[in-house]
C-alpha positions as a printed Julia matrix, in Angstrom:
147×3 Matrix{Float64}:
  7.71  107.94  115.58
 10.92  109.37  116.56
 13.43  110.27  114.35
 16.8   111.9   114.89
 18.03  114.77  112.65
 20.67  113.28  110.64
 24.06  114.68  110.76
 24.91  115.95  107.53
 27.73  118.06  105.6
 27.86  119.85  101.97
 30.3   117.99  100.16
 30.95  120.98   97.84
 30.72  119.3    94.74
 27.34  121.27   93.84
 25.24  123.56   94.67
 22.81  120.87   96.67
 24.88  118.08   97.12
 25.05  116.93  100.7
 26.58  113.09  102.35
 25.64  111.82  105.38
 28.05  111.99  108.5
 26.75  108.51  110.03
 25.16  105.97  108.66
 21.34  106.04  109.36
 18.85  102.61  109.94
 15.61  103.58  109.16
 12.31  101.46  109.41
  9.8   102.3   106.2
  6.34  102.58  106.79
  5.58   98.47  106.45
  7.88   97.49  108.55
 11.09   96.71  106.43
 14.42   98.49  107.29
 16.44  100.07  105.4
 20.53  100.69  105.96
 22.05  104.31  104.72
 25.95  104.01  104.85
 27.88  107.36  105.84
 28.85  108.9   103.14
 25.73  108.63  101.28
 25.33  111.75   98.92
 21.87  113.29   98.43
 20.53  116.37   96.97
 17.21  117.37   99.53
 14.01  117.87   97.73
 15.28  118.2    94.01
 12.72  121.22   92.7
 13.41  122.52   89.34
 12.44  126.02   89.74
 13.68  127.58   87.45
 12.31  126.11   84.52
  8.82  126.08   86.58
  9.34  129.49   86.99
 10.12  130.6    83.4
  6.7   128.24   82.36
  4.61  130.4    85.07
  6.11  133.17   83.7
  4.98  132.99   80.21
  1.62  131.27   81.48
  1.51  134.85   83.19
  1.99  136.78   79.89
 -0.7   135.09   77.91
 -3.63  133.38   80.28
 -6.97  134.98   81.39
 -6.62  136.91   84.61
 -7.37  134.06   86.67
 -4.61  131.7    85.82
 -2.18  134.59   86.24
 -2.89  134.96   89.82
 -2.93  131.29   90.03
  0.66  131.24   88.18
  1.57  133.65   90.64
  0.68  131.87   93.63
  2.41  129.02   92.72
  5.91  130.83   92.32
  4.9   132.31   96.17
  4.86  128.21   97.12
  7.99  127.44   95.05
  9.78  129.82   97.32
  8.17  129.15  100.36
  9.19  125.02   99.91
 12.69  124.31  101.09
 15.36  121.81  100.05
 16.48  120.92  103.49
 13.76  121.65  106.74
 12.33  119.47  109.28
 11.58  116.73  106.8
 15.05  116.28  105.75
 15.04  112.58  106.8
 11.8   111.95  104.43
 14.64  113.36  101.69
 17.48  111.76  102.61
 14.84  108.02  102.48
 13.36  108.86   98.85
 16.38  109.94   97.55
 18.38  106.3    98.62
 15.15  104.45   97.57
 15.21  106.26   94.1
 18.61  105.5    93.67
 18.55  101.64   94.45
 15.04  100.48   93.2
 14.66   97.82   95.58
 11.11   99.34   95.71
  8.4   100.64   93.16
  8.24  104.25   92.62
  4.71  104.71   94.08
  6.18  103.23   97.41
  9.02  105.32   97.5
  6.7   108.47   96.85
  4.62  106.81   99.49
  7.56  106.8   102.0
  8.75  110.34  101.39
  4.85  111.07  102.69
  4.82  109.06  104.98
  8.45  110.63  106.82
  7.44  114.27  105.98
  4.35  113.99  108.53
  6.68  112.19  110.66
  9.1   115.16  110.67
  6.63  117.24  111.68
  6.62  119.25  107.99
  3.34  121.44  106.83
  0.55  119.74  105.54
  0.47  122.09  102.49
  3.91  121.55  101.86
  3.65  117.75  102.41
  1.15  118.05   99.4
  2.22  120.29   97.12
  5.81  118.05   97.66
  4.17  115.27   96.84
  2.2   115.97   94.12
  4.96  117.57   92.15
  6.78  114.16   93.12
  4.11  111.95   91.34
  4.01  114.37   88.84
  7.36  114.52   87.72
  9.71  111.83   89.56
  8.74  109.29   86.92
 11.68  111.24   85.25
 14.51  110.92   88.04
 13.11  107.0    89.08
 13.6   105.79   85.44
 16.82  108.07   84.96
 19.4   105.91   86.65
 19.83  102.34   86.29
 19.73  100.48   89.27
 22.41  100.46   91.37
């Protein structure tokens, strides 16, 4: 699968918050397409570190030795994942499919899979990405009505 980098520009607004230059027509993984508008705002992989961090933290001040280093390794991947990279068309697809519902959740996870080892991202990030994803995007599907 090809897919072209999408052009994109920070809108300002917020720290993360990006909108698309063009509009984008992307096929999902069973076949069905899918129409982004330009102007489409989107955030990249939405990663609450900080509050991750502060929990590894204090998980490193109280846990046996072994779960520190494990704490510790995790804050290494936190910083290692970026928002935008070479899968930034996998976020640009989860984030419209979270915000519109036309789909379950577990197929929208499925999709942002599915376009990160089509971009060409890490294996290890691909699953750490998506396990933090089924993990906690029950929060972010359910927090938005459909729009």
């Amino acid at each position: 699968m090809n897919i072209r980098k999408p052009k994109i520009q920070f809108t300002g607004k917020t720290k993360y918050e990006f909108e698309l230059l063009e509009a984008l027509d992307i096929e999902l993984s069973n076949g069905d397409m899918i129409h982004i508008p330009k102007g489409s705002v989107f955030d990249g992989k939405t990663i609450p570190r900080t509050w991750i961090q502060v929990v590894l933290i204090f998980v490193m001040l109280v846990a046996p030795i072994w779960l520190m280093w494990v704490s510790a390794g995790l804050m290494v991947v936190l910083t290692l994942i970026q928002r935008f990279g070479r899968d930034l068309i996998a976020s640009i697809v989860h984030d419209w499919l979270y915000l519109h519902k036309t789909y379950s959740r577990n197929f929208s996870d499925r999709q942002l899979l599915f376009f990160q080892l089509a971009g060409g991202a890490h294996i290890f990030n691909v699953t750490v990405v998506y396990v933090a994803i089924r993990l906690g995007g029950w929060f972010l599907f359910y927090k938005n009505k459909k729009q």
